[in-house]
TORMARRO-231370 format. One line per field, with one value per atom (N, C-alpha, C): residue in one letter; atom name; x, y, z negated. Coordinates in nm, 3 decimals. Example, Ala and Ser with C-alpha at 12.3 -4.5 7.8 and 13.67 -1.06 7.14 Angstrom:
% TORMARRO-231370
code: (A_A_A_S_S_S)
site: (N_CA_C_N_CA_C)
c1: (1.319_1.230_1.320_1.285_1.367_1.290)
c2: (-0.569_-0.450_-0.330_-0.225_-0.106_0.003)
c3: (-0.780_-0.780_-0.780_-0.708_-0.714_-0.787)
% end
This chain:
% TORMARRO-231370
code: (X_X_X_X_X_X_X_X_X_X_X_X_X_X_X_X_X_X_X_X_X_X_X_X_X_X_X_X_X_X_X_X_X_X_X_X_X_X_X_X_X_X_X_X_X_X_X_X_X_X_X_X_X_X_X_X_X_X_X_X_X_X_X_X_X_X_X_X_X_X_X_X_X_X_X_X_X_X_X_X_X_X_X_X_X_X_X_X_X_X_X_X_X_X_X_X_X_X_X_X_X_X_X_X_X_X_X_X_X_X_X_X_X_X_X_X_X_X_X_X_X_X_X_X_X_X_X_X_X_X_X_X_X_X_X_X_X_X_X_X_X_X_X_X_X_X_X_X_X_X_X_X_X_X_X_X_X_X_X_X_X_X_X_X_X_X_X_X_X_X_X_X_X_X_X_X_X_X_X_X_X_X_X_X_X_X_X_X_X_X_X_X_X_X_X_X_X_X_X_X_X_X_X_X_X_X_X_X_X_X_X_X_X_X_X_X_X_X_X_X_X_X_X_X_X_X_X_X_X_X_X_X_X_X_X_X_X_X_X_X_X_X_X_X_X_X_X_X_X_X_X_X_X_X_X_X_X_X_X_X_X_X_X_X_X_X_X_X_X_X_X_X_X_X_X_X_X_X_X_X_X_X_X_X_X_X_X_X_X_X_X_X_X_X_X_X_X_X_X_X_X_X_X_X_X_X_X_X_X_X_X_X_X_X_X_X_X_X_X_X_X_X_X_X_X_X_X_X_X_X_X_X_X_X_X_X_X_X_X_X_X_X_X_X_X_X_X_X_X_X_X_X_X_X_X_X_X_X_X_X_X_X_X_X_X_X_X_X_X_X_X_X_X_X_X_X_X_X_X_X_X_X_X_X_X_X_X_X_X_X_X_X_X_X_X_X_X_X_X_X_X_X_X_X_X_X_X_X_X_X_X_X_X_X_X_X_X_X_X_X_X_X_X_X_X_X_X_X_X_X_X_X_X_X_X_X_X_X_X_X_X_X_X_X_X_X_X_X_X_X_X_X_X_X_X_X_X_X_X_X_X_X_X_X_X_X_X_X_X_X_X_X_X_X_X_X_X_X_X_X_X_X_X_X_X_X_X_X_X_X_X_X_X_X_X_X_X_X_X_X_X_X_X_X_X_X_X_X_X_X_X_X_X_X_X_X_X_X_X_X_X_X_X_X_X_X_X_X_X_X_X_X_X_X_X_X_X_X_X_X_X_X_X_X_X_X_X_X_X_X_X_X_X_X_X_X_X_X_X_X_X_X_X_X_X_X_X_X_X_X_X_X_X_X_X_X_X_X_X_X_X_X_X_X_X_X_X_X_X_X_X_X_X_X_X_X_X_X_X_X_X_X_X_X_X_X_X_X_X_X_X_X_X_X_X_X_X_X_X_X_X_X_X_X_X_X_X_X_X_X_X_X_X_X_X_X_X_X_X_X_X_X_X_X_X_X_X_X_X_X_X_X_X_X_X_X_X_X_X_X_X_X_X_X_X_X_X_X_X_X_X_X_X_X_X_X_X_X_X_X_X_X_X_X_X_X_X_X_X_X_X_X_X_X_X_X_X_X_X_X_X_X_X_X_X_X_X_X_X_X_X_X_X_X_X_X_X_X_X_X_X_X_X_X_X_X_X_X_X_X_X_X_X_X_X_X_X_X_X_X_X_X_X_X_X_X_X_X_X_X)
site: (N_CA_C_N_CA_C_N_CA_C_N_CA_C_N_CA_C_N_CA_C_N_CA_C_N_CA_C_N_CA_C_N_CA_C_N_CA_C_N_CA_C_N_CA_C_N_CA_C_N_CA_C_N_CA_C_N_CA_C_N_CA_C_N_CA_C_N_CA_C_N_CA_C_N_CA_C_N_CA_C_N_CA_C_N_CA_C_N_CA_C_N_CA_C_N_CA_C_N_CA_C_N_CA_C_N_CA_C_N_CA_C_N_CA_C_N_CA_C_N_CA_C_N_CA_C_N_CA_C_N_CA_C_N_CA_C_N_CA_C_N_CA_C_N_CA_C_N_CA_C_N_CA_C_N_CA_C_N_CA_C_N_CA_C_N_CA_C_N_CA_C_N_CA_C_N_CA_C_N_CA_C_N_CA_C_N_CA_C_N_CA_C_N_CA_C_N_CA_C_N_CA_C_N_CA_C_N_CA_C_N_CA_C_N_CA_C_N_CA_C_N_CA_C_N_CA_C_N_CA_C_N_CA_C_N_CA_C_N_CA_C_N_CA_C_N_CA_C_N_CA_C_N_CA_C_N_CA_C_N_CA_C_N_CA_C_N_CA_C_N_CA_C_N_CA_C_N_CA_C_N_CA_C_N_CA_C_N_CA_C_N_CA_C_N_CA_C_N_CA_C_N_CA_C_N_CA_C_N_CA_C_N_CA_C_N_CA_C_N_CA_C_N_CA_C_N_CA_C_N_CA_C_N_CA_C_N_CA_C_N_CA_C_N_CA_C_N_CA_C_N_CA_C_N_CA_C_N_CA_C_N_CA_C_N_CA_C_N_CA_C_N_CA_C_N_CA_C_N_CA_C_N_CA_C_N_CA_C_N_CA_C_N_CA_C_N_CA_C_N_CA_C_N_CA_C_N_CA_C_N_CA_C_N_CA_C_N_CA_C_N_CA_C_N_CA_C_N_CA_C_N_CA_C_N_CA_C_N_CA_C_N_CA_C_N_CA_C_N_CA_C_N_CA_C_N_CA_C_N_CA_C_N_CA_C_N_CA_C_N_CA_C_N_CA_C_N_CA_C_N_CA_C_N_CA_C_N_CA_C_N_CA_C_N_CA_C_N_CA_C_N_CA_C_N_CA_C_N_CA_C_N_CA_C_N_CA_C_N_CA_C_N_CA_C_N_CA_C_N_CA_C_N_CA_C_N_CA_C_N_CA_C_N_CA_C_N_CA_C_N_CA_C_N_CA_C_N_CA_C_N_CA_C_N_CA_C_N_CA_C_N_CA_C_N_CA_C_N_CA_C_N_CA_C_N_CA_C_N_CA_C_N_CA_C_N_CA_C_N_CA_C_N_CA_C_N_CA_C_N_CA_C_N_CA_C_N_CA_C_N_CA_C_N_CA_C_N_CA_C_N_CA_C_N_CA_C_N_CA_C_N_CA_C_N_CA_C_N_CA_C_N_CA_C_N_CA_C_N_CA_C_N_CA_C_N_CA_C_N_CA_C_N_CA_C_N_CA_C_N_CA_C_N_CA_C_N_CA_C_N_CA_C_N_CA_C_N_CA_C_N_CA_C_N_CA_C_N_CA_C_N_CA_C_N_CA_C_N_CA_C_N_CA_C_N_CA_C_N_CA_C_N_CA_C_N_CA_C_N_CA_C_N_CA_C_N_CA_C_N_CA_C_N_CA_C_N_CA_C_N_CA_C_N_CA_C_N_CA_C_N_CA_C_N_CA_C_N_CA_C_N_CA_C_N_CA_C_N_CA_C_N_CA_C_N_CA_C_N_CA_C_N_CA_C_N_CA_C_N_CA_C_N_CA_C_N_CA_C_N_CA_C_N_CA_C_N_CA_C_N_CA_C_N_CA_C_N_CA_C_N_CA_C_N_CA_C_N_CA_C_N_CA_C_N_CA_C_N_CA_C_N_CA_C_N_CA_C_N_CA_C_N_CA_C)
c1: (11.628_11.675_11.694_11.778_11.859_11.864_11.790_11.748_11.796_11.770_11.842_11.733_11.588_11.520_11.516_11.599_11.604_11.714_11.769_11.862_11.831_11.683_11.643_11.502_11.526_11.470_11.383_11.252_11.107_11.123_11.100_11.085_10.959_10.954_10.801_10.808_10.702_10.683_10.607_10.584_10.524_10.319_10.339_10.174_10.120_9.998_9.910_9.960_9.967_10.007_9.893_9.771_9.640_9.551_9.483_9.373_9.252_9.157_9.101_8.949_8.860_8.742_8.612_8.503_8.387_8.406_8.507_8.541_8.413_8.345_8.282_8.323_8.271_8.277_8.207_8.146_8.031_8.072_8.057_8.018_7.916_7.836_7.755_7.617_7.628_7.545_7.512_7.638_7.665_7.763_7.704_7.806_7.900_8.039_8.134_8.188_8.222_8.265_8.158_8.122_7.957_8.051_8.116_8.177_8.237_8.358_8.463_8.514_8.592_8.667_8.720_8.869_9.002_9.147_9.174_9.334_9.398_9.516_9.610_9.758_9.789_9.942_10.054_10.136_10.272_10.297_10.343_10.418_10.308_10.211_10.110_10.061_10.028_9.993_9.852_9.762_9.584_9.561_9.472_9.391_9.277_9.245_9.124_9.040_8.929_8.845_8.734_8.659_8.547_8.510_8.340_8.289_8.358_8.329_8.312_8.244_8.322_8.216_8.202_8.268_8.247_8.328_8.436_8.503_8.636_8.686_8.815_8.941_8.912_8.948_8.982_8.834_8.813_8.835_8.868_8.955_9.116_9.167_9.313_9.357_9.277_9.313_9.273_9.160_9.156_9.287_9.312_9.466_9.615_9.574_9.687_9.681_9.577_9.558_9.492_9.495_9.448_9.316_9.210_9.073_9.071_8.978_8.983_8.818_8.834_8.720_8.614_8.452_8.352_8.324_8.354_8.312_8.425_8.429_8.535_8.689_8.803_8.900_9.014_9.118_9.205_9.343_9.453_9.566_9.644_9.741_9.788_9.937_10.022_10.188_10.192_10.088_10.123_10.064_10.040_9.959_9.843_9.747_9.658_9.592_9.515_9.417_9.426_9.351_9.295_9.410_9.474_9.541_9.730_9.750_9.910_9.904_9.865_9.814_9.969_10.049_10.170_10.270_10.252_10.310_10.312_10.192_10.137_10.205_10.205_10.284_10.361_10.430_10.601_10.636_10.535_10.564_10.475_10.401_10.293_10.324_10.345_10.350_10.241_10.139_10.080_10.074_10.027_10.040_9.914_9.844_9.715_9.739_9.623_9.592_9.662_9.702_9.779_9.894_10.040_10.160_10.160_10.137_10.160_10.321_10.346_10.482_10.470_10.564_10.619_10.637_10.562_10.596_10.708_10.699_10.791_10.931_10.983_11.067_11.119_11.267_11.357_11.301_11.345_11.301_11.354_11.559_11.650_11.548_11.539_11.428_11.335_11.269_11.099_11.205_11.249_11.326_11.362_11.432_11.530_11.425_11.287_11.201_11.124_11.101_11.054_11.159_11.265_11.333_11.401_11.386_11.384_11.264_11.147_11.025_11.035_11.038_11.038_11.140_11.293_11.415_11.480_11.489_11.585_11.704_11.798_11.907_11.989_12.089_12.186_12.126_12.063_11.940_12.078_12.176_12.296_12.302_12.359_12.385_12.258_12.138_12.032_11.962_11.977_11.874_11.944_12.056_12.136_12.091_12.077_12.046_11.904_11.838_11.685_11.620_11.704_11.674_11.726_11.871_11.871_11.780_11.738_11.617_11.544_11.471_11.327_11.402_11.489_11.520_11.487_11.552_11.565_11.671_11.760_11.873_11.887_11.899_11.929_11.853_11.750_11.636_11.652_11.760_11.756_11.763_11.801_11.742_11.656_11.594_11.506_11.347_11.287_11.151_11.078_10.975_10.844_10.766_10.747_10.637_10.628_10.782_10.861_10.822_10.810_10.812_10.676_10.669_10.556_10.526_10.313_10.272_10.386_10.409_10.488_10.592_10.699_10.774_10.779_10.623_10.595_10.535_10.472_10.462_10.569_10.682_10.824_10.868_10.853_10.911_10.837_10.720_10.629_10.672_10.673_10.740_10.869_10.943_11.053_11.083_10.995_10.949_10.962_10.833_10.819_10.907_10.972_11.122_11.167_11.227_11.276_11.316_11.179_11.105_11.084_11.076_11.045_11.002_10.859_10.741_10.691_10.696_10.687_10.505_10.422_10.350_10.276_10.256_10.260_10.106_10.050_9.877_9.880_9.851_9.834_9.736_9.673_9.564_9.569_9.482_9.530_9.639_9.715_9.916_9.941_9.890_9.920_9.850_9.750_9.700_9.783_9.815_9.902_10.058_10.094_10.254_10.271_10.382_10.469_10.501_10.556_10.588_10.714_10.814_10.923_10.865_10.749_10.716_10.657_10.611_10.519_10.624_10.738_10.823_10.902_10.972_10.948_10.868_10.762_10.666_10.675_10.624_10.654_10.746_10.851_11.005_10.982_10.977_10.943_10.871_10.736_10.692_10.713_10.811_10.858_10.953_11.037_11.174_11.092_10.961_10.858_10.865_10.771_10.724_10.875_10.997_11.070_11.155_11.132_11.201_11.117_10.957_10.852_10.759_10.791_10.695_10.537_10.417_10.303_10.261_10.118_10.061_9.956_9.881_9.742_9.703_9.686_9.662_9.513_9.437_9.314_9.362_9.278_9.267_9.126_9.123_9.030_9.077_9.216_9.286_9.297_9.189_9.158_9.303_9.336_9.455_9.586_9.570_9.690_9.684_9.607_9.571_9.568_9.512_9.520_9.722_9.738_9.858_10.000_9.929_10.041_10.004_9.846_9.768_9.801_9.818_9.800_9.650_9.620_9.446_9.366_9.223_9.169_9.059_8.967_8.870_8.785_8.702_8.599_8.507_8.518_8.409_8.315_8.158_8.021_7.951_7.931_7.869_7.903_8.024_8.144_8.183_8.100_8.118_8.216_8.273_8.364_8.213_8.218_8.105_8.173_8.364_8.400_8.531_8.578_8.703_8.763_8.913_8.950_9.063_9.128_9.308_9.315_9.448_9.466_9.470_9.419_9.351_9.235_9.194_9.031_8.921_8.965_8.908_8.973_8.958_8.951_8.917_8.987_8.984_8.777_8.780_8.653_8.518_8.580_8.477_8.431_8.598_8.529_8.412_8.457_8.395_8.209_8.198_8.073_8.016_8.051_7.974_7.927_7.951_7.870_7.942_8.018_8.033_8.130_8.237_8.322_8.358_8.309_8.298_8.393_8.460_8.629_8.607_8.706_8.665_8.669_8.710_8.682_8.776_8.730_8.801_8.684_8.682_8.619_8.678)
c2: (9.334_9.461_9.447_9.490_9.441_9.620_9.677_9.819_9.799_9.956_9.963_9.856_9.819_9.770_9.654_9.583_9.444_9.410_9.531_9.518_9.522_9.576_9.621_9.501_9.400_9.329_9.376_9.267_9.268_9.318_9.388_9.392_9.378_9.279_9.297_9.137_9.114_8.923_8.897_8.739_8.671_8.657_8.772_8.750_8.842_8.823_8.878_9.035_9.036_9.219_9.332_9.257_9.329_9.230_9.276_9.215_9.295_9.295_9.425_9.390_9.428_9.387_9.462_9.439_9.546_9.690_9.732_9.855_9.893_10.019_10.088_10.221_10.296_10.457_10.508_10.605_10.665_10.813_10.852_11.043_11.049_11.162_11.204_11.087_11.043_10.912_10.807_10.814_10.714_10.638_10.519_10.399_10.363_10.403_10.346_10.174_10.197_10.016_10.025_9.870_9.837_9.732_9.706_9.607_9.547_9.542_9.435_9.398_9.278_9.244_9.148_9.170_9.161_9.089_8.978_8.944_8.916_8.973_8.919_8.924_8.793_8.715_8.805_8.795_8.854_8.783_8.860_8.792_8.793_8.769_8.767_8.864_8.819_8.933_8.946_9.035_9.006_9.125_9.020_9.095_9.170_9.293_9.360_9.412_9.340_9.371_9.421_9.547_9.575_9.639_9.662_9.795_9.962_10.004_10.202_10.169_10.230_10.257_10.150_10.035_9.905_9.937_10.030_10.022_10.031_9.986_9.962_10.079_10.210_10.300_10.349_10.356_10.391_10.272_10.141_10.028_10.106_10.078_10.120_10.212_10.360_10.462_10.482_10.381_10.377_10.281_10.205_10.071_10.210_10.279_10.363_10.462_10.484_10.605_10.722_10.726_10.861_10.884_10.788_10.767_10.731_10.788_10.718_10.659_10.535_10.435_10.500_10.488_10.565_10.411_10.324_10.189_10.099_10.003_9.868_9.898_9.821_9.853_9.713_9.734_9.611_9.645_9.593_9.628_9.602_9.740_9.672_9.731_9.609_9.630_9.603_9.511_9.525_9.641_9.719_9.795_9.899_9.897_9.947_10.038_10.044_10.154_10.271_10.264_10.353_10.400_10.370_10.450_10.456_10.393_10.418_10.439_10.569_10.538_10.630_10.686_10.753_10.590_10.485_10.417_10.306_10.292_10.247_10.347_10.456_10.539_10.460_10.461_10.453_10.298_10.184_10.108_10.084_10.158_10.140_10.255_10.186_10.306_10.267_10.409_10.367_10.483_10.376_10.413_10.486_10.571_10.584_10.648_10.726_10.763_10.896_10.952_11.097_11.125_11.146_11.138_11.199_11.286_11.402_11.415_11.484_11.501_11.692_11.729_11.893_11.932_12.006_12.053_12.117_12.223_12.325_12.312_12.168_12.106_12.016_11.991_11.897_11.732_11.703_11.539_11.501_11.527_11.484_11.564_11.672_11.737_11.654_11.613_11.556_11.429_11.349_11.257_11.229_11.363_11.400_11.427_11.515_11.535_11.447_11.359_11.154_11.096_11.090_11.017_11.081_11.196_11.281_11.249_11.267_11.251_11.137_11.018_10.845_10.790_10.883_10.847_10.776_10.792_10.666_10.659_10.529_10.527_10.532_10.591_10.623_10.723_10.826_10.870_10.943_10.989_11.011_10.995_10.867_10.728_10.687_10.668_10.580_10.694_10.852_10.905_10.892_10.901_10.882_10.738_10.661_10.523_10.492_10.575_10.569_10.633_10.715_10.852_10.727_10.642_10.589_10.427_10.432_10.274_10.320_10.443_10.501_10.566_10.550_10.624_10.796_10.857_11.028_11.062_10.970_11.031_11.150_11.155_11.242_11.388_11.368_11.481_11.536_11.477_11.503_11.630_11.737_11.884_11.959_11.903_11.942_11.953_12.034_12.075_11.975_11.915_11.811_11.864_12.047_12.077_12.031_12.001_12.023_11.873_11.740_11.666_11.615_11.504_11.470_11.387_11.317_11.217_11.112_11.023_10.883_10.954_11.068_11.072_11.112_11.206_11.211_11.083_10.963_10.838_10.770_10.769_10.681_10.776_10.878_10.953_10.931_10.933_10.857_10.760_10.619_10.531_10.520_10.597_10.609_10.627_10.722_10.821_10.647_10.555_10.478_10.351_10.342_10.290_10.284_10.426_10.442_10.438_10.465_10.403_10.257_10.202_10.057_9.997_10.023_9.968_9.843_9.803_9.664_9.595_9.678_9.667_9.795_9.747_9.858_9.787_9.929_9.927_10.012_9.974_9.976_10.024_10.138_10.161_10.184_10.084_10.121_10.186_10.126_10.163_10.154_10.073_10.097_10.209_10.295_10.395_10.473_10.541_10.653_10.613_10.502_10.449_10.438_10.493_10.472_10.299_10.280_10.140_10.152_10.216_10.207_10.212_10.255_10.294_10.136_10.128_9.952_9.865_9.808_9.771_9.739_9.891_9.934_9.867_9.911_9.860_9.693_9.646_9.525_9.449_9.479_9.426_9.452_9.562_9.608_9.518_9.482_9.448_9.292_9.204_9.085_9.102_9.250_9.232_9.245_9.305_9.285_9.171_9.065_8.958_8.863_8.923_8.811_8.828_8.951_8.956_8.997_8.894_8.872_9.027_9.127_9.191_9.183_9.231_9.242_9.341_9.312_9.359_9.378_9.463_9.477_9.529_9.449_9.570_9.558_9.709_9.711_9.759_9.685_9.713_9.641_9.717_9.642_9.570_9.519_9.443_9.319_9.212_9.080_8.987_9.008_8.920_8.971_9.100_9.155_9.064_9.161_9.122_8.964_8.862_8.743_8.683_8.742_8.665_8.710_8.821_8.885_8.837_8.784_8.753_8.619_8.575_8.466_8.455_8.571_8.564_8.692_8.623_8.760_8.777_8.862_8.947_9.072_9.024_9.095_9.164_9.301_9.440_9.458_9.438_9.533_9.564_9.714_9.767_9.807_9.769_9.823_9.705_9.556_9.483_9.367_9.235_9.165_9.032_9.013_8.997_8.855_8.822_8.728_8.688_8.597_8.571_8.400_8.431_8.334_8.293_8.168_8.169_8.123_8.154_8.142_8.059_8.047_7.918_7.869_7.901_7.886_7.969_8.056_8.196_8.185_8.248_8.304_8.415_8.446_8.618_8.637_8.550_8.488_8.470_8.396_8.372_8.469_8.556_8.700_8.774_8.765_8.873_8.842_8.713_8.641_8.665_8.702_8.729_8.890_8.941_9.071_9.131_9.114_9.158_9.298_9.294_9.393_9.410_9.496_9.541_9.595_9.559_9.600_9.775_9.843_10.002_10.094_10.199_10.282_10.276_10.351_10.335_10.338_10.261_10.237_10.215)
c3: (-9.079_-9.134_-9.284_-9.306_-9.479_-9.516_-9.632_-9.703_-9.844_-9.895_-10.026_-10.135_-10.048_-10.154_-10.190_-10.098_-10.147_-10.307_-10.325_-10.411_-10.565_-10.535_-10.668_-10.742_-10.857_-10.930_-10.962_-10.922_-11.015_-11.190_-11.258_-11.386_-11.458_-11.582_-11.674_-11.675_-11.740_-11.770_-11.655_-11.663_-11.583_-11.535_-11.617_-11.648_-11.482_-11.492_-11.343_-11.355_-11.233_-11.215_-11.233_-11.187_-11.222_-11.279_-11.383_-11.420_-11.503_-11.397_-11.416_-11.426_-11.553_-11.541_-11.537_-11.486_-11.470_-11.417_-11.336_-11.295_-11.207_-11.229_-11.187_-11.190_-11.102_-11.044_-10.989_-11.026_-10.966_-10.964_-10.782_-10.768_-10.736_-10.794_-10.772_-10.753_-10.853_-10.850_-10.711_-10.656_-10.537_-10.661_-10.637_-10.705_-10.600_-10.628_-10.531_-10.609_-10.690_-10.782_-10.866_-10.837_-10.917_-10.988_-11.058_-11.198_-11.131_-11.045_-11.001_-11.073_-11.081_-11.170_-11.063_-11.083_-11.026_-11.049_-11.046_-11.123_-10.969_-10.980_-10.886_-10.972_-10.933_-10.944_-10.943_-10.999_-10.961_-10.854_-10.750_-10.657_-10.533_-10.569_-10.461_-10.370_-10.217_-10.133_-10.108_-10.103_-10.123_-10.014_-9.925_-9.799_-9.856_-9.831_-9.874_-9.802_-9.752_-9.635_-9.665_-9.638_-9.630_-9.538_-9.499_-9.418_-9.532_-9.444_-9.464_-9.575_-9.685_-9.823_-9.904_-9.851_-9.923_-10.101_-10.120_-10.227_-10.182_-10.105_-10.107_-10.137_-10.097_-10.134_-10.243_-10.349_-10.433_-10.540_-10.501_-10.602_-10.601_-10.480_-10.510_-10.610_-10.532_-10.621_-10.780_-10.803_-10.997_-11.036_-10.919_-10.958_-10.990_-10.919_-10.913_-10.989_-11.051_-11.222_-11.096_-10.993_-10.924_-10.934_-10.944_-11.032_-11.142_-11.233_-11.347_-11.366_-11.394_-11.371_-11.453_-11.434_-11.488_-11.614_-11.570_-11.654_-11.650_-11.749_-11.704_-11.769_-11.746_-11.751_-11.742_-11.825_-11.773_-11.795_-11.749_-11.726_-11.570_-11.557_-11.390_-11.491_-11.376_-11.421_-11.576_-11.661_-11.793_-11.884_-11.835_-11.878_-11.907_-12.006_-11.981_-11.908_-11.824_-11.723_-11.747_-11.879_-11.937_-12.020_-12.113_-12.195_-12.180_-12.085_-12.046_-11.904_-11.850_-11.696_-11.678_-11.681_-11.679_-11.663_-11.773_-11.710_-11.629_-11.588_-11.471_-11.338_-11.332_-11.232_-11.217_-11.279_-11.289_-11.239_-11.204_-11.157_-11.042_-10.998_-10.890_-10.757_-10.658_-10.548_-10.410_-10.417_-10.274_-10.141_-10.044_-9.914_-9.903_-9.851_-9.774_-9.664_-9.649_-9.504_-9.427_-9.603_-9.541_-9.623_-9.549_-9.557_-9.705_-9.785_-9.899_-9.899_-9.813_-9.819_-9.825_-9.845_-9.892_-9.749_-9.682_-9.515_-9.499_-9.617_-9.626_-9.651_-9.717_-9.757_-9.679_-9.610_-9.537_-9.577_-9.498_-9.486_-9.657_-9.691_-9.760_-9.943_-9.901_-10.007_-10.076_-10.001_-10.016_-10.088_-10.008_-10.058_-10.221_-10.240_-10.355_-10.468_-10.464_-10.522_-10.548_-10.507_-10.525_-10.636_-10.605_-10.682_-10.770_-10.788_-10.924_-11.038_-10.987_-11.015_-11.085_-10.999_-11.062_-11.131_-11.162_-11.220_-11.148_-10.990_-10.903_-10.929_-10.984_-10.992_-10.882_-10.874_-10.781_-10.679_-10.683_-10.623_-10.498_-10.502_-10.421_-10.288_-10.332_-10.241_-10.181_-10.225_-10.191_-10.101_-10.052_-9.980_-9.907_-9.842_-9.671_-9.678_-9.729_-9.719_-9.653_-9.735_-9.708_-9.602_-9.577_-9.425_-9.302_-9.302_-9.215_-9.183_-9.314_-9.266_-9.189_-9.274_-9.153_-9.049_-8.992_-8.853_-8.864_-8.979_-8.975_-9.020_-9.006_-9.088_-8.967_-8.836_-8.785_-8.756_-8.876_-8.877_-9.050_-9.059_-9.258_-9.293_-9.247_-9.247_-9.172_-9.104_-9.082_-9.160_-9.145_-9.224_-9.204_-9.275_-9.215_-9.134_-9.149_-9.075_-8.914_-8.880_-8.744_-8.705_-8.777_-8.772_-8.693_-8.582_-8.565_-8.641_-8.632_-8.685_-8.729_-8.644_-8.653_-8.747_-8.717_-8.837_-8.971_-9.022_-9.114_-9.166_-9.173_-9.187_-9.162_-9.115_-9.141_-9.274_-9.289_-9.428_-9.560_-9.573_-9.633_-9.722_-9.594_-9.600_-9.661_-9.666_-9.694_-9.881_-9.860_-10.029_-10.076_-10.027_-10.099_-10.162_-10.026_-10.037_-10.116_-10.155_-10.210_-10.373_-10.362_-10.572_-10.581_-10.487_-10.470_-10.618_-10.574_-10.718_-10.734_-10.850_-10.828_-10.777_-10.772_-10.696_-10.580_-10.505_-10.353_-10.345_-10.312_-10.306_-10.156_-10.058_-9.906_-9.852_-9.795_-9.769_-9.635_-9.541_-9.395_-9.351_-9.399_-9.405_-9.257_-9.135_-9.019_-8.954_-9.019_-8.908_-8.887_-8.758_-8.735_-8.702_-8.747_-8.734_-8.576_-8.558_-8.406_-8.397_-8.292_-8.261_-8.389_-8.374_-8.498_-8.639_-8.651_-8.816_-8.824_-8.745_-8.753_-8.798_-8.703_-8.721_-8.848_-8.878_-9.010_-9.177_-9.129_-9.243_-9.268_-9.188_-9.161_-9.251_-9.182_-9.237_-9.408_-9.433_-9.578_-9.676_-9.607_-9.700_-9.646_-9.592_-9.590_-9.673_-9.734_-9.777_-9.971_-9.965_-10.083_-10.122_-10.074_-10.067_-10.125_-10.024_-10.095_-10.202_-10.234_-10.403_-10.509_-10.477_-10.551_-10.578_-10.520_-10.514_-10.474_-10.532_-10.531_-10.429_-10.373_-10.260_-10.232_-10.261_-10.232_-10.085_-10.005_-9.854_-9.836_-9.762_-9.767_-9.586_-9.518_-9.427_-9.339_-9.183_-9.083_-8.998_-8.993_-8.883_-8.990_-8.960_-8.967_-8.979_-8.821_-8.799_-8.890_-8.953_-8.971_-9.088_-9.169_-9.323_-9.349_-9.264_-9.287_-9.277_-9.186_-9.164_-9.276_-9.311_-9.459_-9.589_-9.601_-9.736_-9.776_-9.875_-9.982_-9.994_-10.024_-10.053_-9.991_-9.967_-9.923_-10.014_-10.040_-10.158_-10.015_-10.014_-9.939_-10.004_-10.001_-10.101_-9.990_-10.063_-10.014_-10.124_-10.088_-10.167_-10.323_-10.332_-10.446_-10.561_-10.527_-10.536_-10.444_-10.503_-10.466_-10.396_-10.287_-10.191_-10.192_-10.112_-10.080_-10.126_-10.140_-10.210_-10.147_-10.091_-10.035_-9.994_-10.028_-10.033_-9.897_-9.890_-9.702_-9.668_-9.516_-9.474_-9.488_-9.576_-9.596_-9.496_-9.452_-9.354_-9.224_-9.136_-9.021_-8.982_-8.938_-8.859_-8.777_-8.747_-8.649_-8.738_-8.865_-8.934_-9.079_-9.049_-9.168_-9.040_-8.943_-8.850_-8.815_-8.846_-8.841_-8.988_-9.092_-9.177_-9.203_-9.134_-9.087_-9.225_-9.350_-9.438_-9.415_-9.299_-9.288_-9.113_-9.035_-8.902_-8.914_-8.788_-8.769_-8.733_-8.771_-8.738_-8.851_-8.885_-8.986_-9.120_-9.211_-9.331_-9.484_-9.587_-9.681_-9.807)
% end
């Protein structure tokens, strides 16, 4: 499958896309990040495995400015954590667990209000484009509320598409996807990968995460527990270190 996103160039220098040091966060005096510290490659795809509560959650969303770290700091996309987190937006897009799409608002809407938001060029042209990758062009006026699961997650998907950021932070990105949204995703982030886009996926599917990763980074306890370039691991032998039980979200 050939999308509007393969068209659009990596931008920024060659340096690591994240490099992030001593990040900690604490609610309510539960330490969720006890001082990670983090570099990943441009270009690179990184498996992120933990139990429930291990961090993984609560890493992405300080990567993505939606937390703001209680300790630590760094730069992602080039720039600082802490004090350019607006333009960290502007090159970071993530997936999680729940669609945030406008119910009240048409598929082509939600769309249009994304790439208003992020400045999409040709924003026109590129939403009939983007409605027919995820399979809605034929739902493009219709409301989200109307929409089931699987197609509010192909729209999602789509949003993200559509901004196509030069790094995509993944948070159990397959829960909830139809056989087409899977599909979908998939292809996406192969059409990522090959015009050097960055990848952080946090997930509990072993086999998945290994077979998309360059590297994997295993969180317990809000710390970085395991760390390992591919091939070095096994689906079998993360599962033998009791560090991350397949199941749940963390």
């Amino acid at each position: 499958m050939r999308g509007v996103w393969s068209r659009v160039s990596i931008t920024g220098s060659t340096t690591d896309m994240v490099d992030v040091t001593g990040l900690a966060k604490v609610f309510n005096r539960v330490r969720a990040l006890d001082g990670i510290s983090l570099r990943v490659r441009r270009g690179e795809t990184l498996a992120l495995f933990g139990a429930n509560g291990a961090g993984k959650t609560t890493l992405l969303k300080t990567l993505a400015t939606l937390v703001r770290p209680s300790a630590g700091g760094g730069r992602v996309a080039g720039h600082d954590l802490l004090t350019e987190r607006e333009a960290i937006r502007a090159r970071v897009g993530m997936l999680a667990h729940g669609h945030h799409l406008y119910e009240e608002l048409t598929a082509t809407e939600n769309l249009r209000y994304y790439g208003v938001m992020y400045g999409v060029p040709d924003l026109g042209a590129r939403l009939g484009q983007t409605l027919k990758e995820v399979g809605l062009e034929q739902a493009a006026t219709r409301r989200v509320r109307t929409f089931s699961q699987g197609m509010k997650r192909r729209l999602a998907l789509g949003c993200l598409m559509l901004r196509n950021p030069d790094l995509l932070l993944l948070d159990e990105p397959y829960v909830g996807l139809d056989r087409q949204a899977t599909v979908l995703l998939n292809d996406y982030l192969l059409q990522v990968r090959a015009r050097g886009g960055t990848i952080l996926l946090a997930t509990h599917n072993h086999a998945q995460g290994l077979a998309l990763a360059d590297r994997v980074v295993v969180l317990a306890g809000g710390r970085v527990a395991l760390e390992r370039q591919r091939g070095e691991i096994t689906a079998e032998e993360l599962r033998q270190t009791g560090l991350d039980p397949e199941g749940g979200h963390g």
